[in-house]
BAMI-271536 format. One record per atom (N, C-alpha, C): residue in one letter; atom name; y, x, z. Coordinates in steps of 0.1 Angstrom, whole numbers. Atoms other than C-alpha are relative to their C-alpha. Last residue first. Layout:
BAMI-271536
<residuo->a | atomo->CA | v->Y | u->X | w->Z>
...
END
This chain:
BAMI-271536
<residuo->x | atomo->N | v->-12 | u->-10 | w->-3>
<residuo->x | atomo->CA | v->172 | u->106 | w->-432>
<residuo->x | atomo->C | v->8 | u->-10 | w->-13>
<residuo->x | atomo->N | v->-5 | u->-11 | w->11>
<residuo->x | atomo->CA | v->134 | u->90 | w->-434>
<residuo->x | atomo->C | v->18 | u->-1 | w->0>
<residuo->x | atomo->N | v->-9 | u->4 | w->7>
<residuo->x | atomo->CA | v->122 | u->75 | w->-399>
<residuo->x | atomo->C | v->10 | u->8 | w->-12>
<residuo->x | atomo->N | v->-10 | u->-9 | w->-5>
<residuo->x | atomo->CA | v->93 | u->95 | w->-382>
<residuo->x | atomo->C | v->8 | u->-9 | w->-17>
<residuo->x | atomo->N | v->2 | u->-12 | w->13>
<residuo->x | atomo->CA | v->59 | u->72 | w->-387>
<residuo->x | atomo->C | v->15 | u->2 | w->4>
<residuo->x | atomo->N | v->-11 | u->-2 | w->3>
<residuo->x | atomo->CA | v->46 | u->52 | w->-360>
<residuo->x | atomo->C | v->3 | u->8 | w->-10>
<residuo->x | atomo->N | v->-11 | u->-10 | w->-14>
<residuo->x | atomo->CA | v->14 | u->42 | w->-355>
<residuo->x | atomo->C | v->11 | u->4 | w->-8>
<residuo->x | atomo->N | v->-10 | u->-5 | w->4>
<residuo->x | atomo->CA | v->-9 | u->11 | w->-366>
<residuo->x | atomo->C | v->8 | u->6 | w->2>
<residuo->x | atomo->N | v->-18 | u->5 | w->-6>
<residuo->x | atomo->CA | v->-35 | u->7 | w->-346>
<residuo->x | atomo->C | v->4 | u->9 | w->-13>
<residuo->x | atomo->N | v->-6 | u->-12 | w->14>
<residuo->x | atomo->CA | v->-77 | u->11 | w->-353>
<residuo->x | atomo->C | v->18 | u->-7 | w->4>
<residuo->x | atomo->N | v->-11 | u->9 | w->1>
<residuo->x | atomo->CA | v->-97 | u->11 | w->-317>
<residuo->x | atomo->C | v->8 | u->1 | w->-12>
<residuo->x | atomo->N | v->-8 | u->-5 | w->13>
<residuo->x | atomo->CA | v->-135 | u->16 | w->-313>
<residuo->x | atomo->C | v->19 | u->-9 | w->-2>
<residuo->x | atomo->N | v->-7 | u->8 | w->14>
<residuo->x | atomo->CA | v->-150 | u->13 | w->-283>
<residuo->x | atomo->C | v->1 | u->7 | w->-10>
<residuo->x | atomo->N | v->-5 | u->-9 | w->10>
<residuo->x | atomo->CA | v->-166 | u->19 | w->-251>
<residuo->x | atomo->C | v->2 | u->-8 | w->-14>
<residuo->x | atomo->N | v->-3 | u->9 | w->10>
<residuo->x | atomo->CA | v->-171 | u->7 | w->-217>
<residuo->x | atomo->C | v->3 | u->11 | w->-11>
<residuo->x | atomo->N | v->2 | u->20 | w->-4>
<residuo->x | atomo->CA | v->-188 | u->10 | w->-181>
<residuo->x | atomo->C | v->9 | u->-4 | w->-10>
<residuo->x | atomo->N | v->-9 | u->10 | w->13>
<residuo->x | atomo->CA | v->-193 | u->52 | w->-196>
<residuo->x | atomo->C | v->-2 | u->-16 | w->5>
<residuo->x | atomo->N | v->7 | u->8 | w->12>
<residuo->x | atomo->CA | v->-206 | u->71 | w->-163>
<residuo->x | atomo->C | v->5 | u->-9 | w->-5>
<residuo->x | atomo->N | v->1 | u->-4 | w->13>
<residuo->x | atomo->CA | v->-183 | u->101 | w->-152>
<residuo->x | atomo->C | v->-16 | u->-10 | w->-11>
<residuo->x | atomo->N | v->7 | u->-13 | w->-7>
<residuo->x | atomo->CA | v->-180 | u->88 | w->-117>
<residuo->x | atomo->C | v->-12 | u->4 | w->-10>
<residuo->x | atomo->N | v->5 | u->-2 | w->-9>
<residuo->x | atomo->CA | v->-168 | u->57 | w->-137>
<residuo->x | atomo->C | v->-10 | u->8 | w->9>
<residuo->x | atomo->N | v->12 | u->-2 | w->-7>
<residuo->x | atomo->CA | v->-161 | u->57 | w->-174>
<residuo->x | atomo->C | v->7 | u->2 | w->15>
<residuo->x | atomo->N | v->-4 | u->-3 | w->-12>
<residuo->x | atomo->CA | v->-138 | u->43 | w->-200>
<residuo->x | atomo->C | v->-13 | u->6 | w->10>
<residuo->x | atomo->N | v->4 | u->6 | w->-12>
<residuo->x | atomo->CA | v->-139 | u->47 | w->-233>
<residuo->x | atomo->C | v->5 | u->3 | w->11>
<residuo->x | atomo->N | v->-5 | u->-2 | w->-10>
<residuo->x | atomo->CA | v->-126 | u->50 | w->-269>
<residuo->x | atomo->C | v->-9 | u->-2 | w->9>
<residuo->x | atomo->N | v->12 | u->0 | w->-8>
<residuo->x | atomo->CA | v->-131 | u->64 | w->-303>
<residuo->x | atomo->C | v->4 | u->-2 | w->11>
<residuo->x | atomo->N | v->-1 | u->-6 | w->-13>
<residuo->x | atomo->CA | v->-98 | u->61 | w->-321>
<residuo->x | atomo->C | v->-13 | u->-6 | w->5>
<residuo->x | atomo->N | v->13 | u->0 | w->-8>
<residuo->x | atomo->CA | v->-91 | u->51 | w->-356>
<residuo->x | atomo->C | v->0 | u->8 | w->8>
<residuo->x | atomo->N | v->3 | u->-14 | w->-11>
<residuo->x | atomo->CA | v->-52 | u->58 | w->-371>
<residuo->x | atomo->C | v->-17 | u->-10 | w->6>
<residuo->x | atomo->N | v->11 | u->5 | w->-15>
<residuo->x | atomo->CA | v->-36 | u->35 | w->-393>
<residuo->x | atomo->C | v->-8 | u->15 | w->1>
<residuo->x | atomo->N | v->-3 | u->-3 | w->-20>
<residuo->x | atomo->CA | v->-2 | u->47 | w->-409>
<residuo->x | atomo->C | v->-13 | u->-5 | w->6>
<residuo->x | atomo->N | v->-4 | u->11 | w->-1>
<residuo->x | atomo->CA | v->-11 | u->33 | w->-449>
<residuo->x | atomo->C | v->0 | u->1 | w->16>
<residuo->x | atomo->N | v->-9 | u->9 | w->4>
<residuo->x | atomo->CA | v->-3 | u->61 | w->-461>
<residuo->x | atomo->C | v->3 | u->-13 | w->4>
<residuo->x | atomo->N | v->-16 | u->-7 | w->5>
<residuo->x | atomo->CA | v->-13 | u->87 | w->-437>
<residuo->x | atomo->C | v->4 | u->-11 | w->-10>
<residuo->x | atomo->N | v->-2 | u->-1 | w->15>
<residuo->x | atomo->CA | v->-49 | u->73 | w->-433>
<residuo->x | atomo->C | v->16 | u->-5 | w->2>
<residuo->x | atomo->N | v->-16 | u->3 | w->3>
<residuo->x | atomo->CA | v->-64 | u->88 | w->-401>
<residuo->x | atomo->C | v->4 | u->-3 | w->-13>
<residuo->x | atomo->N | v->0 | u->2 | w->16>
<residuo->x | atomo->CA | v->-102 | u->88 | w->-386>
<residuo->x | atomo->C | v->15 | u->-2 | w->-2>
<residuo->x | atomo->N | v->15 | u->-9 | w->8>
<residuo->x | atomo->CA | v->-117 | u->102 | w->-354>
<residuo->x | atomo->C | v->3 | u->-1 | w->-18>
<residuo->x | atomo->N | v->3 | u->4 | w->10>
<residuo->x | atomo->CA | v->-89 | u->100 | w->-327>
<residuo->x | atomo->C | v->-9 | u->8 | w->-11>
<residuo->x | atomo->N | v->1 | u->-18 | w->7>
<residuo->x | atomo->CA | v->-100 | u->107 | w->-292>
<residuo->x | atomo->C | v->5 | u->-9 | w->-19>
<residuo->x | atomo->N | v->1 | u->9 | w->15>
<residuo->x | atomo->CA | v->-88 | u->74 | w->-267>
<residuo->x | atomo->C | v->-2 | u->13 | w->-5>
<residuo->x | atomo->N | v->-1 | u->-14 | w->13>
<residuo->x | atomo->CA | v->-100 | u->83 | w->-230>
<residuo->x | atomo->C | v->2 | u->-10 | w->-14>
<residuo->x | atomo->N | v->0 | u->6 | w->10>
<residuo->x | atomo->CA | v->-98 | u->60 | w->-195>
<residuo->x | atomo->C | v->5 | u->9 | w->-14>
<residuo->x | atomo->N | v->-7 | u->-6 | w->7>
<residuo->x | atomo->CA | v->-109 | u->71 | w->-165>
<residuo->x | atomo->C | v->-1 | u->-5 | w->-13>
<residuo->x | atomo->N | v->-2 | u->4 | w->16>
<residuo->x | atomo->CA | v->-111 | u->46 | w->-139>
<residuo->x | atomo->C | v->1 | u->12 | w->-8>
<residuo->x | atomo->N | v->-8 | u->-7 | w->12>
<residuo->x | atomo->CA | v->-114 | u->53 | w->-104>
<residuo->x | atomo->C | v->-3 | u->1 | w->-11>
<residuo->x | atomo->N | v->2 | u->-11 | w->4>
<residuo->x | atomo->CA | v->-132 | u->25 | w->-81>
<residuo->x | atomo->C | v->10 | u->7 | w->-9>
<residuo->x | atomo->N | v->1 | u->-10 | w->-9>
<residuo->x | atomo->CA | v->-119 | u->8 | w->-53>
<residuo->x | atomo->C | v->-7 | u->11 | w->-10>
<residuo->x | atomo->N | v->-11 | u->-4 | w->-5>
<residuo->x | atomo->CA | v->-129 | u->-25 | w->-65>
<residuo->x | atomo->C | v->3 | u->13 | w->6>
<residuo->x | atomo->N | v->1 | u->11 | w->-13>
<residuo->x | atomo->CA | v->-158 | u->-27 | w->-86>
<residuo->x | atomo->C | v->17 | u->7 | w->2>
<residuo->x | atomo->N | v->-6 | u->-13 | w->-5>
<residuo->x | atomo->CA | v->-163 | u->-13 | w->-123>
<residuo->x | atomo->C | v->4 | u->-10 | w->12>
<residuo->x | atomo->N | v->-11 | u->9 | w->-9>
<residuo->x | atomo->CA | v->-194 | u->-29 | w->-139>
<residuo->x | atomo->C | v->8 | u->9 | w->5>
<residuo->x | atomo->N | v->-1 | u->0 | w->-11>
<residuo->x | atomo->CA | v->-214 | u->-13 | w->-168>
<residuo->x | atomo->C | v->15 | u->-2 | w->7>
<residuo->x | atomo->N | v->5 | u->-7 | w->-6>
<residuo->x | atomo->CA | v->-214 | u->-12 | w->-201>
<residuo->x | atomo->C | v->-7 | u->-1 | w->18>
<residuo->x | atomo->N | v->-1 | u->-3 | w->-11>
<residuo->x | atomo->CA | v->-192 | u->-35 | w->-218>
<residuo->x | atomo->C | v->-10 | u->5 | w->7>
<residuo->x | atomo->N | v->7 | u->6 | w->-5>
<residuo->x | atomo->CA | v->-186 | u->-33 | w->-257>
<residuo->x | atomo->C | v->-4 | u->4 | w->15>
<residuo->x | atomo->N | v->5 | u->-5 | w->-11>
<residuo->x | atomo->CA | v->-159 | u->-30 | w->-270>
<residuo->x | atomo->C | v->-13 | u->-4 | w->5>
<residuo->x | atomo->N | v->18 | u->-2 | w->2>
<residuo->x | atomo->CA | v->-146 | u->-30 | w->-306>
<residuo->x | atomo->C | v->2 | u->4 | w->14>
<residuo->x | atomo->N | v->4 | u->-8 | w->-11>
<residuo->x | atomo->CA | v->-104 | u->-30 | w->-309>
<residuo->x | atomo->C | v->-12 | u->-9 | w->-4>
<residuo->x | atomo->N | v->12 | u->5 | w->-2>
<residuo->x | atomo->CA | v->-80 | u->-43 | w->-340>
<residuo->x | atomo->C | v->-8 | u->11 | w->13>
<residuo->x | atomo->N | v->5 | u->11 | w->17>
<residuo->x | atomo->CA | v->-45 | u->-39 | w->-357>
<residuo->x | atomo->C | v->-15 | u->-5 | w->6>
<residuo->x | atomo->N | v->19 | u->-2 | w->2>
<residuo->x | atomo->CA | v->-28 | u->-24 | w->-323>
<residuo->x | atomo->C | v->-7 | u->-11 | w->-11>
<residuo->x | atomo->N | v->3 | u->12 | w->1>
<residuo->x | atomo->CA | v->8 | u->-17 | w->-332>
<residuo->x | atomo->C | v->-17 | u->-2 | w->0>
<residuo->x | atomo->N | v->16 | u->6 | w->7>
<residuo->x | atomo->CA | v->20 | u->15 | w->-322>
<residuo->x | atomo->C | v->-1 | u->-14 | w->3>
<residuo->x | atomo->N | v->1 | u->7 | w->14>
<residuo->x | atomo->CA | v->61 | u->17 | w->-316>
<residuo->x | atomo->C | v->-17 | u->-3 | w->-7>
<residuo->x | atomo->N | v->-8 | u->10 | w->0>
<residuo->x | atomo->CA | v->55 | u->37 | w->-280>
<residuo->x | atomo->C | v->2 | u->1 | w->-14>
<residuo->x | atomo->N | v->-15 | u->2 | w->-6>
<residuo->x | atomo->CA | v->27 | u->59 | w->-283>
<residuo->x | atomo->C | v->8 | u->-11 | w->-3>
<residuo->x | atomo->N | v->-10 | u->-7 | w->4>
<residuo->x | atomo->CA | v->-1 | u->74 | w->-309>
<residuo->x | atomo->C | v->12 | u->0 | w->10>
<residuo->x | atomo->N | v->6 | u->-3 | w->14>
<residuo->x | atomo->CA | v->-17 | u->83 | w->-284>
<residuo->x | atomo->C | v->-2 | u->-14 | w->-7>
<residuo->x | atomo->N | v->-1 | u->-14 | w->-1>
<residuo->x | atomo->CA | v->8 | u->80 | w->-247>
<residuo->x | atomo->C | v->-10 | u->3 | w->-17>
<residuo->x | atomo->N | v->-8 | u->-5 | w->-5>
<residuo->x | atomo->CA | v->20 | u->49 | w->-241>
<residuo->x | atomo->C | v->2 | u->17 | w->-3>
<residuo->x | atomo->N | v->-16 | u->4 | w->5>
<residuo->x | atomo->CA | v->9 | u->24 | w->-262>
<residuo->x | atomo->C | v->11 | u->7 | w->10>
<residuo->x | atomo->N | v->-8 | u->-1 | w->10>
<residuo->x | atomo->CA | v->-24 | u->41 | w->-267>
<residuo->x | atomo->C | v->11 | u->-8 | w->-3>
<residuo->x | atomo->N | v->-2 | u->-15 | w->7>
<residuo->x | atomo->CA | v->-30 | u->52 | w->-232>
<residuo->x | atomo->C | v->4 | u->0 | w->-12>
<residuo->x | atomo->N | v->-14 | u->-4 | w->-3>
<residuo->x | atomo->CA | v->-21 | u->16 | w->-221>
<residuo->x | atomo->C | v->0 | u->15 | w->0>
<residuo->x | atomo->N | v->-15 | u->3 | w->2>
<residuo->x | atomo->CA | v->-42 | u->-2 | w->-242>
<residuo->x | atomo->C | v->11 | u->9 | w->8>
<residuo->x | atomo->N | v->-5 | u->-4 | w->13>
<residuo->x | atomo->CA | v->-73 | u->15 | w->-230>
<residuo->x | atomo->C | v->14 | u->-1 | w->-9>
<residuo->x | atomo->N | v->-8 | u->-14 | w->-1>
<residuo->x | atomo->CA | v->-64 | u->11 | w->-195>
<residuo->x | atomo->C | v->0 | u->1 | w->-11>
<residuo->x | atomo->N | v->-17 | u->-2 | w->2>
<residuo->x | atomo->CA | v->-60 | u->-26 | w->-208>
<residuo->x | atomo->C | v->0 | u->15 | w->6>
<residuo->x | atomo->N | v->-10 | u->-2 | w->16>
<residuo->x | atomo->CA | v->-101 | u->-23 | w->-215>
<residuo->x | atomo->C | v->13 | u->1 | w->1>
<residuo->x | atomo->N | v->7 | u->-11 | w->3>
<residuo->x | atomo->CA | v->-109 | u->-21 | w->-178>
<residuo->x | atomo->C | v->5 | u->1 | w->-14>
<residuo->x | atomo->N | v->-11 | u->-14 | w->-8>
<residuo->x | atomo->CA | v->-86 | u->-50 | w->-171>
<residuo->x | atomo->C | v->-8 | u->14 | w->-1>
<residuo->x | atomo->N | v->-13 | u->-5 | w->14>
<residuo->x | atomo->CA | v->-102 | u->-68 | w->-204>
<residuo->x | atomo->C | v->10 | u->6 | w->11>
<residuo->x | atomo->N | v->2 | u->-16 | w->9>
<residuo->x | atomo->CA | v->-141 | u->-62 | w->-182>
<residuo->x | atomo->C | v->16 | u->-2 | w->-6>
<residuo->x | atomo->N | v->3 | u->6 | w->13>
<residuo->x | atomo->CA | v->-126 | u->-83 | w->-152>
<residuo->x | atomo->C | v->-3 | u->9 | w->-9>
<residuo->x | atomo->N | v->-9 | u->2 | w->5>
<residuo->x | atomo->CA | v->-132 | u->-62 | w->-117>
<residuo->x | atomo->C | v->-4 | u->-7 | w->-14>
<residuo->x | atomo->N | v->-2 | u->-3 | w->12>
<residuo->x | atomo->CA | v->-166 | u->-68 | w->-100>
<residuo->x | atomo->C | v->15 | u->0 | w->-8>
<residuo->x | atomo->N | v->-13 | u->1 | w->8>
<residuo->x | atomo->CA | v->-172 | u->-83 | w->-68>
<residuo->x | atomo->C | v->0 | u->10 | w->-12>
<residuo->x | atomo->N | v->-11 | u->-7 | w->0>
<residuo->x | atomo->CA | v->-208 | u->-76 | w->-54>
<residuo->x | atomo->C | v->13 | u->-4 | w->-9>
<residuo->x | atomo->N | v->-5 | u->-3 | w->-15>
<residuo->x | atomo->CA | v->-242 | u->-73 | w->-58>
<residuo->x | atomo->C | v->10 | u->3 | w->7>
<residuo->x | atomo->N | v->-13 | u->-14 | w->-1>
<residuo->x | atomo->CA | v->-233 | u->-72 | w->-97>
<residuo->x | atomo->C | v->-2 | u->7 | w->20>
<residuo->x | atomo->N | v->3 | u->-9 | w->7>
<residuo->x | atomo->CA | v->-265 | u->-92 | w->-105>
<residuo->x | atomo->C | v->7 | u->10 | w->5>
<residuo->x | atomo->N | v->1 | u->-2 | w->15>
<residuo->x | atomo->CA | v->-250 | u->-120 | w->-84>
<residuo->x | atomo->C | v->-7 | u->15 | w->-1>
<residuo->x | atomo->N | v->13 | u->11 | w->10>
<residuo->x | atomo->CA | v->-256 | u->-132 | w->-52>
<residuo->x | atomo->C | v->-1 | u->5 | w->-8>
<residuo->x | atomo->N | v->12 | u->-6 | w->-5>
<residuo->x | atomo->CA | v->-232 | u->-107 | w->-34>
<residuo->x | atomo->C | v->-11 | u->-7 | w->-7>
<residuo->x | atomo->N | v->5 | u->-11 | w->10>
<residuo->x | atomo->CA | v->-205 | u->-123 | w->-61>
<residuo->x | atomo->C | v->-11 | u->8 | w->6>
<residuo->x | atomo->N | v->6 | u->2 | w->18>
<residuo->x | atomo->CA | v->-205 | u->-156 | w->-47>
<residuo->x | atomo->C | v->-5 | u->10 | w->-5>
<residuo->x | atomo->N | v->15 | u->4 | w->-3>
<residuo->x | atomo->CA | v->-198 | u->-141 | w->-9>
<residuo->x | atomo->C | v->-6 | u->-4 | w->-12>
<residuo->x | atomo->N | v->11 | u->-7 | w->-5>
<residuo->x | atomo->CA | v->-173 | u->-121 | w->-21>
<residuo->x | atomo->C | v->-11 | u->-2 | w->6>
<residuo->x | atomo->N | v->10 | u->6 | w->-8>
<residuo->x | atomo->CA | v->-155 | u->-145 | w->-40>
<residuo->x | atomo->C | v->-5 | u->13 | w->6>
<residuo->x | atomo->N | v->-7 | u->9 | w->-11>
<residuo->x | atomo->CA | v->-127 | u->-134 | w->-66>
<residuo->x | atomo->C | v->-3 | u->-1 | w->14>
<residuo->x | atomo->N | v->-14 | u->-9 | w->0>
<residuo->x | atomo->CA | v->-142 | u->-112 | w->-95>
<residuo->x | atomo->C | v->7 | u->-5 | w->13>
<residuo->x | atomo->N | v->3 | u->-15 | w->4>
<residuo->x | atomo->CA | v->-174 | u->-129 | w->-97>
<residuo->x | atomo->C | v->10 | u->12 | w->5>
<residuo->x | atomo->N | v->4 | u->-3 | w->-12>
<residuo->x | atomo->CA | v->-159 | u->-160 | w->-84>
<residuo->x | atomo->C | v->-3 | u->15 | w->1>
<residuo->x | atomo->N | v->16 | u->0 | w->-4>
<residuo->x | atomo->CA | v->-147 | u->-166 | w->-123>
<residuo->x | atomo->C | v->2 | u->9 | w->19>
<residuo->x | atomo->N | v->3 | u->2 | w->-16>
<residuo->x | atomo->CA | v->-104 | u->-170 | w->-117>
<residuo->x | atomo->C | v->-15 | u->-4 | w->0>
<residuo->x | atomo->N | v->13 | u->-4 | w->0>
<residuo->x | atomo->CA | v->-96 | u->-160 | w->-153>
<residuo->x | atomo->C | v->-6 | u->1 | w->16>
<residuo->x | atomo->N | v->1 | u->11 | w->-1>
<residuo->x | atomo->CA | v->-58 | u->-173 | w->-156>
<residuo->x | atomo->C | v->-16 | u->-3 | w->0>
<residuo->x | atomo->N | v->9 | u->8 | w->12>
<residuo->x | atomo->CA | v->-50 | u->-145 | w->-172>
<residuo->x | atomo->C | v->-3 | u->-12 | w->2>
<residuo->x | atomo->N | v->-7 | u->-1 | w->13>
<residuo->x | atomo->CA | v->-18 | u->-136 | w->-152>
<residuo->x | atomo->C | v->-13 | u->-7 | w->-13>
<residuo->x | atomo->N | v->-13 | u->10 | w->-2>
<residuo->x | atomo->CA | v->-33 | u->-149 | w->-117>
<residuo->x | atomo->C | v->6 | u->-2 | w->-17>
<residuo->x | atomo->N | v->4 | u->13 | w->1>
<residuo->x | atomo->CA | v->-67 | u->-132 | w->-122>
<residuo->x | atomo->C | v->11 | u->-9 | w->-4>
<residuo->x | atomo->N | v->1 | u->-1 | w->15>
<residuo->x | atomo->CA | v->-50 | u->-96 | w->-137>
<residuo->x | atomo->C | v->-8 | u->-19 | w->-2>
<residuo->x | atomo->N | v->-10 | u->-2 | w->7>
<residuo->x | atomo->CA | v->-31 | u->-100 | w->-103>
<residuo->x | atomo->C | v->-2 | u->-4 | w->-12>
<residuo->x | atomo->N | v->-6 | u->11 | w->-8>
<residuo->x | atomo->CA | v->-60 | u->-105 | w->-76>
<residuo->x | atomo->C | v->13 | u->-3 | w->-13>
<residuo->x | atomo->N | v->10 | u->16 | w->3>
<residuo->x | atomo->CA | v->-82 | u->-82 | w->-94>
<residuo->x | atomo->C | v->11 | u->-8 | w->-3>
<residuo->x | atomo->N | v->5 | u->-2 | w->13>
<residuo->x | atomo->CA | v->-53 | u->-51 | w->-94>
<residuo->x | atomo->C | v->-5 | u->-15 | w->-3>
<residuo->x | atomo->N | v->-13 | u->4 | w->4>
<residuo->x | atomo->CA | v->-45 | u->-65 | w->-59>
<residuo->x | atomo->C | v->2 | u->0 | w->-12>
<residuo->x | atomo->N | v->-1 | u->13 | w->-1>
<residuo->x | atomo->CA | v->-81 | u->-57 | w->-53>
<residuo->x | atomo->C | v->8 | u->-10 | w->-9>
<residuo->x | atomo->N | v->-1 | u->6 | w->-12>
<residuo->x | atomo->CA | v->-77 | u->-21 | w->-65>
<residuo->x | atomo->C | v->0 | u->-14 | w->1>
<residuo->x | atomo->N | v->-3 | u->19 | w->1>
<residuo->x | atomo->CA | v->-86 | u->-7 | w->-96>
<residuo->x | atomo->C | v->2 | u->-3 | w->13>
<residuo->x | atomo->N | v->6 | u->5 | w->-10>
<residuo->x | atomo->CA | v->-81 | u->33 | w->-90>
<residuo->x | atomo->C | v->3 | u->-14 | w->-7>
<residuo->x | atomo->N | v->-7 | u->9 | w->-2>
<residuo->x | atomo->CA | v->-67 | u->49 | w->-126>
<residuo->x | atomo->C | v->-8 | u->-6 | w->11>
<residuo->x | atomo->N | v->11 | u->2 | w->-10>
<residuo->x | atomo->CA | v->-74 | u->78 | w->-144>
<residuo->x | atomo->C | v->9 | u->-11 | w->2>
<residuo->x | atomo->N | v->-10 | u->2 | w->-15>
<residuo->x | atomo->CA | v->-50 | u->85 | w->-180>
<residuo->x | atomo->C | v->-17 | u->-6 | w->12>
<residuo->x | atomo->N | v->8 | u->0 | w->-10>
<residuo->x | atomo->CA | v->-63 | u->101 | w->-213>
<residuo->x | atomo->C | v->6 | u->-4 | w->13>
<residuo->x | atomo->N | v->-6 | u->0 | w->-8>
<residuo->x | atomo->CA | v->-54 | u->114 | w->-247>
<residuo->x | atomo->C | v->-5 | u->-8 | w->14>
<residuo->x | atomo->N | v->7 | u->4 | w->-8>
<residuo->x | atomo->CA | v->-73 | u->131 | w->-276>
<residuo->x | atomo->C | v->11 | u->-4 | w->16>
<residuo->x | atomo->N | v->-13 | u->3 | w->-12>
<residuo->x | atomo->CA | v->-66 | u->148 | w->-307>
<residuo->x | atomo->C | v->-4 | u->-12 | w->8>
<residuo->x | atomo->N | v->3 | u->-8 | w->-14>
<residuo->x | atomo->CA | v->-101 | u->154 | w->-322>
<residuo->x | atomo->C | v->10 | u->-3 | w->10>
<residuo->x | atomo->N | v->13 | u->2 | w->0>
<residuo->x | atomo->CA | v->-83 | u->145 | w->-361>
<residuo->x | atomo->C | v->-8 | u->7 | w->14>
<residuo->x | atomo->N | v->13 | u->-1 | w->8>
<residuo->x | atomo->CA | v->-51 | u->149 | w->-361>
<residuo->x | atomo->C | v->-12 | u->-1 | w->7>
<residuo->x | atomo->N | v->14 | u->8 | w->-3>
<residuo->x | atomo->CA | v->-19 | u->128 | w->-354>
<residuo->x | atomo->C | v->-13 | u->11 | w->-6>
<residuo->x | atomo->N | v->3 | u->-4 | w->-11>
<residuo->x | atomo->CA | v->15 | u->143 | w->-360>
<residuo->x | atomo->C | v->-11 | u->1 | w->7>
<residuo->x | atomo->N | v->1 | u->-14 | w->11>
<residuo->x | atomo->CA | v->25 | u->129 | w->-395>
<residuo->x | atomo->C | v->-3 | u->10 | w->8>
<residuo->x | atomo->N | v->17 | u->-1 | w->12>
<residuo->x | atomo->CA | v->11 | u->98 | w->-376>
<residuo->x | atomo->C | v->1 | u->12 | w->-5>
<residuo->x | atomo->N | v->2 | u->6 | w->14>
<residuo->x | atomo->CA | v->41 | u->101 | w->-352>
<residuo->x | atomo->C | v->-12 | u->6 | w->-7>
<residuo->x | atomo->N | v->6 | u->-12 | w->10>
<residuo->x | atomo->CA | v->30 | u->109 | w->-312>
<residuo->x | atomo->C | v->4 | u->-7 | w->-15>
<residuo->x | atomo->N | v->1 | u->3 | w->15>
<residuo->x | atomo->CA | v->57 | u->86 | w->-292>
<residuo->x | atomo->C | v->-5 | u->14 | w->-11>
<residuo->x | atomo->N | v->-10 | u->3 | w->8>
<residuo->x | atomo->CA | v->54 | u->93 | w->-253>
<residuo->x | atomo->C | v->-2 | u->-4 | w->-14>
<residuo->x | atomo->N | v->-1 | u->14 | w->3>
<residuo->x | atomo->CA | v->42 | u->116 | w->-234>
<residuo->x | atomo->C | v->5 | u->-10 | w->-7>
<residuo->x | atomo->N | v->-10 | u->9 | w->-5>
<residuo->x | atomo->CA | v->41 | u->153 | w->-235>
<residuo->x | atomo->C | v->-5 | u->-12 | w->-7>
<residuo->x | atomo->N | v->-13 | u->0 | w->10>
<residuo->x | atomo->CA | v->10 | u->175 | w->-245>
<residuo->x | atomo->C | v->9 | u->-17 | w->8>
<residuo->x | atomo->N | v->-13 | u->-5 | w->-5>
<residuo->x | atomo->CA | v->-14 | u->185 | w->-218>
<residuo->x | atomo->C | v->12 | u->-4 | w->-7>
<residuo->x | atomo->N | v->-7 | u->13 | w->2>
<residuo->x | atomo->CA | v->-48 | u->168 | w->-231>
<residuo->x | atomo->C | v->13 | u->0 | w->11>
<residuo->x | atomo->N | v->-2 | u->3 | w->-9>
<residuo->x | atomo->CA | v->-60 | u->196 | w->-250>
<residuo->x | atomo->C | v->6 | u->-11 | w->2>
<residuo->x | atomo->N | v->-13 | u->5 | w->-3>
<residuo->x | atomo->CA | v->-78 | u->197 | w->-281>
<residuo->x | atomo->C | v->2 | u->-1 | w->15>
END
């Protein structure tokens, strides 16, 4: 499968199996600085740069649920798309993603059940092509309104 096809709202009757979509993304500070203020998640880790040289991370570290929201926003923007409803997500976090790095973020779907619209999606993100997260996501997706 390629990952050329237009943006937007994929309906379920549209969805198969391998299909696969995908955005990059630099985290930048301001990123940090931003996803702190709105969560309300002000650990040093993420904040401090003298704190976080101490740590494991040697280093600042973005939060792992801003690494997971790229996931979120391939599948509410682009697989299945605008009207999916996310029913549930599995992550587990890998490795750290600092400031300044590029993000890529993949959802492939692996399982589909047409009546009841949910969709399963293998996901992750990676960092100069190593995985710092991966999942499972199942959403409920849109279905093309009957006439």
């Amino acid at each position: 499968m390629s990952d050329n096809l237009p943006r937007g709202t994929i309906y379920i009757e549209d969805i198969e199996i391998g299909m696969f979509r995908s955005l990059s993304k630099v985290v930048t500070d301001e990123d940090i600085q931003m996803f702190a203020q709105i969560s309300t998640d002000r650990n040093p880790v993420h904040l401090d740069d003298d704190y976080a040289k101490d740590t494991m991370f040697g280093g600042r570290i973005a939060h792992g649920m801003l690494t997971a929201g790229l996931i979120s926003a391939v599948v509410g923007e682009q697989l299945p798309g605008h009207g999916t409803v996310y029913l549930g997500q599995s992550l587990k976090f890998l490795g750290p993603v600092r400031p300044g790095d590029l993000v890529y973020a993949e959802v492939k779907v692996t399982e589909i059940d047409l009546a009841k619209q949910r969709v399963k999606m293998d996901c992750h993100c990676a960092v100069d092509g190593k995985k710092v997260l991966a999942g499972e996501a199942t959403v409920l997706a849109p279905a093309r309104k009957s006439n």
